[in-house]
C-alpha positions as CSV (number, residue, x, y, z in Angstrom):
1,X,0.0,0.0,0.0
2,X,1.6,3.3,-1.3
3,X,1.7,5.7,1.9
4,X,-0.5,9.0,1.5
5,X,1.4,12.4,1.6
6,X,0.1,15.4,2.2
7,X,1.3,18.1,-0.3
8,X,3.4,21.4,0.4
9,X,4.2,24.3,-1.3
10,X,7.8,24.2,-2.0
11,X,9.4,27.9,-1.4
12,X,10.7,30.2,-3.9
13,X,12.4,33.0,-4.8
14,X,10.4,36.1,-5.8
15,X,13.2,38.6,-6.0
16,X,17.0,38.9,-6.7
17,X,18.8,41.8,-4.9
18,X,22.5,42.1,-6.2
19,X,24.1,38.8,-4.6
20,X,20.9,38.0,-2.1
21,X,17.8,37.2,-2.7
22,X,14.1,37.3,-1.4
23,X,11.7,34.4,-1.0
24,X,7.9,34.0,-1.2
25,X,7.7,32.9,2.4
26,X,9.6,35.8,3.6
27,X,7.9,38.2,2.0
28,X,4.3,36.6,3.0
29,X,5.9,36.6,6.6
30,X,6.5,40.8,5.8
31,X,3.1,41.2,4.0
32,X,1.5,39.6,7.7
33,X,3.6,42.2,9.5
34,X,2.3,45.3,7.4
35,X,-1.3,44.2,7.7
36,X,-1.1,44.0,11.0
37,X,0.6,47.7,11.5
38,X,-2.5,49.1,9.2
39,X,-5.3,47.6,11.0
40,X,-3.7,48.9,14.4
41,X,-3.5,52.8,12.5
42,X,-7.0,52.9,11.6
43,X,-5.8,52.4,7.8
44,X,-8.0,50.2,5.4
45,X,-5.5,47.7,3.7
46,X,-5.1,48.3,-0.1
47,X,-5.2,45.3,-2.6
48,X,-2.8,42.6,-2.4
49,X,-1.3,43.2,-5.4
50,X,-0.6,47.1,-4.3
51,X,0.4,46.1,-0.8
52,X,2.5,43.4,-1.9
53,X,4.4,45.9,-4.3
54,X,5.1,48.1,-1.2
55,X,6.3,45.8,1.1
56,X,8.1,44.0,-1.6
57,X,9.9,47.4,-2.7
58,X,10.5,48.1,1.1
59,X,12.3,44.7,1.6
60,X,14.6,45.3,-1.5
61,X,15.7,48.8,0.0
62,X,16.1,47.3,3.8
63,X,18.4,44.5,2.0
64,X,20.9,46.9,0.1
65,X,21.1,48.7,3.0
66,X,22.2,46.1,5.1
67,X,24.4,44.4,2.7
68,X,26.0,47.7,2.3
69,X,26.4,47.7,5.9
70,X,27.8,44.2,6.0
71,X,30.5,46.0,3.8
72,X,31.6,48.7,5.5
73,X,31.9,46.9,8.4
74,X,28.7,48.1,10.2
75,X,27.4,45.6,13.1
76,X,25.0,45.5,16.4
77,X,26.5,43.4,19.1
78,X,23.8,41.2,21.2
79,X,24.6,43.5,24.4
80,X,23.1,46.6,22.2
81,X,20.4,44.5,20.7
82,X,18.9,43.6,24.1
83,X,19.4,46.7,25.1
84,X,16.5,48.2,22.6
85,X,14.7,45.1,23.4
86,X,14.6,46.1,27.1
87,X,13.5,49.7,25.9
88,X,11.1,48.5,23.1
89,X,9.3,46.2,26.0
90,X,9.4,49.3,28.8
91,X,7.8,51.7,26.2
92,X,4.8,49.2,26.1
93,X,5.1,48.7,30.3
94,X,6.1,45.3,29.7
95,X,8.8,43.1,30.7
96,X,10.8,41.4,28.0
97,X,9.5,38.4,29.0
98,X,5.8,39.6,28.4
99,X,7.0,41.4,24.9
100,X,8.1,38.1,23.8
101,X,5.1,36.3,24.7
102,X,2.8,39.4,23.4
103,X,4.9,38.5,19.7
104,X,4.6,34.6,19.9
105,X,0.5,35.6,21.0
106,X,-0.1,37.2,17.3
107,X,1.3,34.5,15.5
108,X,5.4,35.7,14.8
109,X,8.1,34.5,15.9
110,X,10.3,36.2,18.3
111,X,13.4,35.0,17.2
112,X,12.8,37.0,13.7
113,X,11.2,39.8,15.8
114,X,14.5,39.8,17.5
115,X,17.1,39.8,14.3
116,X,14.6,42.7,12.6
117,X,15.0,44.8,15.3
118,X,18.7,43.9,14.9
119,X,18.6,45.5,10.8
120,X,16.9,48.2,12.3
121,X,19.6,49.5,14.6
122,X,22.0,48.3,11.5
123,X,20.4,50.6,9.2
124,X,19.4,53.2,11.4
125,X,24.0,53.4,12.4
126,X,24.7,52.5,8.6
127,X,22.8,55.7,7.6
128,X,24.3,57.8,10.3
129,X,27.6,57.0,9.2
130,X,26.7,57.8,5.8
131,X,24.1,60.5,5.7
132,X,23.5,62.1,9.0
133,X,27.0,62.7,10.3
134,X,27.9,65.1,7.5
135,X,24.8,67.1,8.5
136,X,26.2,70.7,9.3
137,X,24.0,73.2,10.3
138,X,25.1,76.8,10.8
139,X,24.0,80.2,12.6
140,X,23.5,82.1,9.8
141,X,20.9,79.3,8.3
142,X,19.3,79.6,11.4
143,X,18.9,83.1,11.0
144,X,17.9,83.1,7.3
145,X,15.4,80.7,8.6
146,X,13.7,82.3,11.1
147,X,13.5,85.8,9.0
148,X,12.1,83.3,6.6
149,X,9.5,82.2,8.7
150,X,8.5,86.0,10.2
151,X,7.9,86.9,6.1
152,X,6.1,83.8,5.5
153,X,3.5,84.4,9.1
154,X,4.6,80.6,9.3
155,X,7.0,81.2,12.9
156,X,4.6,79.8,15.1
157,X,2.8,76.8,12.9
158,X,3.0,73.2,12.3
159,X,1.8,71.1,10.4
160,X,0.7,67.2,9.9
161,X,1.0,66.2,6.4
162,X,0.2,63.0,4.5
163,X,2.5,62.3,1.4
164,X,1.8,60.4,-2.3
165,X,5.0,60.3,-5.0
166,X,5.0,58.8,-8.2
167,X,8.4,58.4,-8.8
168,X,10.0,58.8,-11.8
169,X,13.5,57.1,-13.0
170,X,16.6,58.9,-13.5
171,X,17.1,60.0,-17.0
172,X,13.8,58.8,-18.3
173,X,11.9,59.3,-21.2
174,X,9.6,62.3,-22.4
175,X,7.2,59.0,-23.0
176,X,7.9,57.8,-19.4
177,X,7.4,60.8,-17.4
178,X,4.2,61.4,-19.4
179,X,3.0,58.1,-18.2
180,X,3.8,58.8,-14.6
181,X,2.1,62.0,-15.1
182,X,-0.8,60.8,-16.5
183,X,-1.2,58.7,-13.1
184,X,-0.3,61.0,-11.1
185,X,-3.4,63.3,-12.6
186,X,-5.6,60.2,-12.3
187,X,-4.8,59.7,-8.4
188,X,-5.5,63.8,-7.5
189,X,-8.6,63.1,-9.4
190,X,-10.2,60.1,-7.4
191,X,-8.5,62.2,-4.4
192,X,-11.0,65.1,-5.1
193,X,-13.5,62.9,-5.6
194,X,-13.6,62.0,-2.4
195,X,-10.6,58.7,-2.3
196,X,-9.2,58.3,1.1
197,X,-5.7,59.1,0.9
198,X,-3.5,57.7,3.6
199,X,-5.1,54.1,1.8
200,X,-4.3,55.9,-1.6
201,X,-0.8,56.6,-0.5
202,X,-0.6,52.7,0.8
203,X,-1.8,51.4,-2.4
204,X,0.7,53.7,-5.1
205,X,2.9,56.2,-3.4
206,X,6.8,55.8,-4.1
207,X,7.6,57.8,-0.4
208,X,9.3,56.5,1.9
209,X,6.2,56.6,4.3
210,X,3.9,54.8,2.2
211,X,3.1,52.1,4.7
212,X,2.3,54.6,7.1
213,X,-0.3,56.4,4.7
214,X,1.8,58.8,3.6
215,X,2.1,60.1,7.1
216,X,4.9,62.6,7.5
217,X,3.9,63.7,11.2
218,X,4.1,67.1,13.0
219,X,6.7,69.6,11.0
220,X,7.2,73.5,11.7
221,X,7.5,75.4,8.0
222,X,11.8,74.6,8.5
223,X,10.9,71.0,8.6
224,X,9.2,70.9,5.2
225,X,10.8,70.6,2.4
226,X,11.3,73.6,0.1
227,X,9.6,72.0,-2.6
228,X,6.4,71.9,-0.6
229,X,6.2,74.8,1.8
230,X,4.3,77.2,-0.7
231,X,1.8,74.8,-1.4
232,X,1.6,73.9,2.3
233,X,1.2,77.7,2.9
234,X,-1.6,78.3,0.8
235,X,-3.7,74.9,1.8
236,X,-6.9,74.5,4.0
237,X,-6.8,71.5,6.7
238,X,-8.1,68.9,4.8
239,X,-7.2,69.9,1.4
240,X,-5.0,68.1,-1.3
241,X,-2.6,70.1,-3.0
242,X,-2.3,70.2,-6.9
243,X,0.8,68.0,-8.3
244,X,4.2,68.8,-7.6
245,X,6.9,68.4,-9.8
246,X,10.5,67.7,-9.2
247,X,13.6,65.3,-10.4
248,X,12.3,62.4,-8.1
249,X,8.9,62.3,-9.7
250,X,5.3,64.0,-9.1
251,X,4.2,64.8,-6.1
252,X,0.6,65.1,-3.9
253,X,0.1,66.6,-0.2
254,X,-2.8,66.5,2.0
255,X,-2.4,69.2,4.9
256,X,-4.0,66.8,7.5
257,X,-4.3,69.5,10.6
258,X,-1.6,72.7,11.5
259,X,-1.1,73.8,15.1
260,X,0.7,76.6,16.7
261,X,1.3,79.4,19.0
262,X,3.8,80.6,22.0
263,X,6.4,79.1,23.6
264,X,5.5,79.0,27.4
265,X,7.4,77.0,30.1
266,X,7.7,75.8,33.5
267,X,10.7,76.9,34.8
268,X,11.7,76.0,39.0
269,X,14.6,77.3,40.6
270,X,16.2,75.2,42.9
271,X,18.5,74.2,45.1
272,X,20.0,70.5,45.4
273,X,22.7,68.8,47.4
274,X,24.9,66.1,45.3
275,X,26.6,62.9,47.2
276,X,28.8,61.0,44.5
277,X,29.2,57.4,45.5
278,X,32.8,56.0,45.2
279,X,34.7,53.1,46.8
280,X,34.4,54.9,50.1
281,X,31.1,55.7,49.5
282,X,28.3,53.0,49.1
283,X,24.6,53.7,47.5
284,X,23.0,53.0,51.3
285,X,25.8,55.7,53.0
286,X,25.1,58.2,50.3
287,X,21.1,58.2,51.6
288,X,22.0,57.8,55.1
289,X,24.0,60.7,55.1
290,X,21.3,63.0,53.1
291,X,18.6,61.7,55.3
292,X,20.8,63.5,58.1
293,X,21.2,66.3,56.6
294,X,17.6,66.4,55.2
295,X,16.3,66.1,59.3
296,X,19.2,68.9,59.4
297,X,16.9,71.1,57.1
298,X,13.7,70.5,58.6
299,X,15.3,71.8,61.9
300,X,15.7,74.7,60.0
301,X,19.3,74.9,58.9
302,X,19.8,76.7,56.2
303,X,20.4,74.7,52.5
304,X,23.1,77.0,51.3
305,X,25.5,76.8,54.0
306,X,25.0,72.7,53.9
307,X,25.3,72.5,50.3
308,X,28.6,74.8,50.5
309,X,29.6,72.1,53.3
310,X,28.6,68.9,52.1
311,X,27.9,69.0,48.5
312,X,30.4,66.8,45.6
313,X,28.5,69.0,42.9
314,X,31.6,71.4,43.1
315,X,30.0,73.9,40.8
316,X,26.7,74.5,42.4
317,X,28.3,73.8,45.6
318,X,29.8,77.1,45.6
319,X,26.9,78.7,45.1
320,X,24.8,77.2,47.9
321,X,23.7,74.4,45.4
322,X,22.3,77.1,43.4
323,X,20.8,75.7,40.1
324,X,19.2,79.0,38.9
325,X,16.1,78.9,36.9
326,X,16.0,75.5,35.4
327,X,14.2,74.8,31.9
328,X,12.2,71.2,31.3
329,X,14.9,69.4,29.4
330,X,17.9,70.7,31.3
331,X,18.2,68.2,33.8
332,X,18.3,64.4,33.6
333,X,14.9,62.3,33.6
334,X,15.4,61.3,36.8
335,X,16.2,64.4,38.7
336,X,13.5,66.6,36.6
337,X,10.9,64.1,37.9
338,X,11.5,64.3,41.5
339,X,12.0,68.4,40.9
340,X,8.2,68.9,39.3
341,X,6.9,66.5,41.9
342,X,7.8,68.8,44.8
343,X,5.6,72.0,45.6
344,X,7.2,75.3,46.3
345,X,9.5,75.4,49.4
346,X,9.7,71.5,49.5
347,X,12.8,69.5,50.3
348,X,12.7,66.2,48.6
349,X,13.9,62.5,49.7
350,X,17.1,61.5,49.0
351,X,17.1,59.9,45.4
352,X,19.7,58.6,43.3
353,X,20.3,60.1,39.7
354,X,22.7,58.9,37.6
355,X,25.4,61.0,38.7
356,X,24.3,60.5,42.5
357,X,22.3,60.8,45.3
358,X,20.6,64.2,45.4
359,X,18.5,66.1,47.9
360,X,16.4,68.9,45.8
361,X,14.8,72.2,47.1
362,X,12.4,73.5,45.2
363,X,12.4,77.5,46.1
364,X,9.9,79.3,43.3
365,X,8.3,78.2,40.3
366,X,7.6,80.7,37.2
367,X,5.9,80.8,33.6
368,X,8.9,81.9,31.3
369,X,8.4,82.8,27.7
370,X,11.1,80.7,26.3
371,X,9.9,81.4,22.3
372,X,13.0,82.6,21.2
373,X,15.6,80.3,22.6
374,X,12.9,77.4,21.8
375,X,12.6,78.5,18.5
376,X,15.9,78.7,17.7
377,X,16.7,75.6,19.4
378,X,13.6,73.8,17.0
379,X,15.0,75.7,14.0
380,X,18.1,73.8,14.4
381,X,16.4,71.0,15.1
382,X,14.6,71.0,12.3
383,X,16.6,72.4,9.0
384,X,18.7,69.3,10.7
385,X,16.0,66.7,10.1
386,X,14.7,68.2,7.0
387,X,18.2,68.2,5.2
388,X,18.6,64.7,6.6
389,X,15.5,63.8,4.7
390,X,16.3,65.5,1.9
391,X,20.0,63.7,1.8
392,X,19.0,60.2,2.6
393,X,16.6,60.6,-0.1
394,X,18.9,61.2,-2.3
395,X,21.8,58.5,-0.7
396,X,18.8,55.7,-1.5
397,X,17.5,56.5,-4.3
398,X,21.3,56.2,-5.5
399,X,22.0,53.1,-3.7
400,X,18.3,51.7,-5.4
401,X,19.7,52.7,-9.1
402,X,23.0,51.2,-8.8
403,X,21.7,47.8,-7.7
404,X,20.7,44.1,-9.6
405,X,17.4,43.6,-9.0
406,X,15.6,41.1,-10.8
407,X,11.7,40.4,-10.3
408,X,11.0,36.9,-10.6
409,X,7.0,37.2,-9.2
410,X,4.5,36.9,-12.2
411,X,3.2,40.6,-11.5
412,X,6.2,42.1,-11.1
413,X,8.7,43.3,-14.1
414,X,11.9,44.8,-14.0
């Protein structure tokens, strides 16, 4: 008697990428993972053929990346990985141990969870090295962009935008870019018709957010890209733009929502006390002592001659522990915590920062208009991000054009 067998689909490859290539399973095993990020947005999934041209063209550019990184010598030791993993799971207020279980739960495996966070951190250093650390910005593009801003009434806005491109190839034809633009016309078209367009910008966009919906997030008028910021200027929230052209291809933005307005803060002067552990010194000594001294205080000693006493902080020391006026974001995490949580003229417990053990007074509290400093902070901030975008556009696109890629799915040509 001839044994029954039940048949399987044999695995194949659906893509060649230089020396590498891509299989059916592991792009299925992508496609899963994309699906599953759209329903948790709120976005409708596109067609299967669309989607699986995204995710497809999205796993071509994360392989050159990384085999470029395997090149140059790029890596992300196991200590690092776990690491993010211990940050990724404390985001969600979960141990690792509940993160991995959470994966395995939905259906994916955790050791492939684990090696794609791994090309994440890869390509996320690999593009540092070669993008973002020849980022310069200078003071006098700050300026520029600030007066920019006053003459445009843009110095106080932001704004969400969601993103299509049709991209069009480096020196292509008259015939080519016609066709392009000819699709490009037919999307704005079922856009003004009333097409949702974050599943619009799923289904055909070219952008690099495309799997997001387009979405490009929260950017002030330095953050947008020149080619956009006069359109963006003259849009209504909720209104498409006409098509924009440049060398990448044609262009469509939604402005999705703007915000804006001044620059108030918080700021809390205080005074704080600084024990630095050493070999002489343990963690449990450290709060002993400023436990003492914080009983000291509350027998009305006064912090500034204690803090010139006892203080390792040799700076503030000096000045009775004097910190000044302090601005959210000047101090670490831990300190700033413990500093909001205290009401004015309240000593705190001894806590441990990563420089020390700390006792903080909290002497007065003030609102502070910060809008300069924060705007030329933000402004620096953001040409930074904006010409990072605008470079690593460029850097990928480059590193797409130069590389073998064959298409071996039945949908798909070269």
């Amino acid at each position: 008697m001839t044994a029954q067998t039940t048949p399987q689909t044999l695995d194949y490859i659906v893509t060649v990428v230089n020396e590498e290539v891509i299989t059916h399973s592991e792009l299925q095993e992508q496609l899963r993972k994309a699906q599953t990020r759209l329903e948790q947005q709120g976005i409708r999934i596109p067609p299967d053929a669309d989607l699986e041209r995204q995710v497809l063209e999205s796993m071509i550019m994360n392989t050159l990346q990384l085999q470029l990184a395997t090149r140059t010598n790029v890596e992300v030791d196991d200590l690092t990985l776990n690491e993010a993993l211990r940050n990724l799971a404390s985001q969600q207020n979960m141990t690792l141990d509940e993160l991995r279980d959470s994966i395995e739960s939905s259906g994916f495996s955790y050791a492939n969870f684990r090696e794609d966070i791994r090309d994440e951190l890869l390509i996320r250093r690999l593009q540092q090295r070669q993008v973002v650390s020849r980022i310069n910005i200078t003071d006098k593009e700050i300026d520029n962009f600030l007066v920019n801003q006053v003459q445009q009434g843009a110095i106080a806005s932001e704004y969400r935008l969601f993103h299509i491109l049709i991209a069009t190839p480096e020196a292509a034809s008259p015939e080519v870019i016609a066709a392009k633009k000819s699709q490009a016309e037919t999307i704005l078209s079922q856009l003004q018709q009333g097409a949702d367009f974050q599943e619009m910008a799923v289904r055909v966009s070219d952008g690099q957010q495309a799997l997001e919906g387009g979405d490009l997030g929260w950017r002030s008028a330095a953050q947008l890209p020149s080619l956009f910021l006069e359109s963006v200027l003259s849009l209504s929230v909720g209104e498409a733009s006409p098509l924009i052209r440049n060398a990448g291809g044609f262009h469509i933005i939604k402005l999705a929502d703007m915000r804006g307005g001044k620059q108030l803060v918080t700021q809390t002067k205080a005074r704080h006390i600084l024990l630095k552990t050493n070999e002489l010194l343990s963690d449990r000594e450290a709060e002993r002592q400023l436990s003492a001294l914080k009983y000291r205080l509350e027998q009305g000693e006064d912090f500034a001659q204690l803090a010139r006493a006892t203080s390792t902080d040799l700076g503030s020391a000096a000045e009775g522990g004097d910190l000044g006026w302090v601005t959210p974001g000047d101090m670490v995490a831990e300190f700033e915590t413990v500093m909001d949580s205290l009401a004015e003229g309240q000593i705190s417990d001894p806590f441990k920062s990563r420089f020390g053990w700390h006792l903080v007074l909290v002497e007065q509290r003030r609102e502070h208009d910060n809008t300069d400093q924060a705007r030329r902070t933000e402004a620096a901030r953001q040409i930074r991000e904006r010409k990072i975008e605008e470079e690593l556009n460029t850097w990928m696109r480059q590193l797409r054009d130069e590389a073998y890629v064959e298409y071996r799915l039945k949908n798909e040509s070269q």
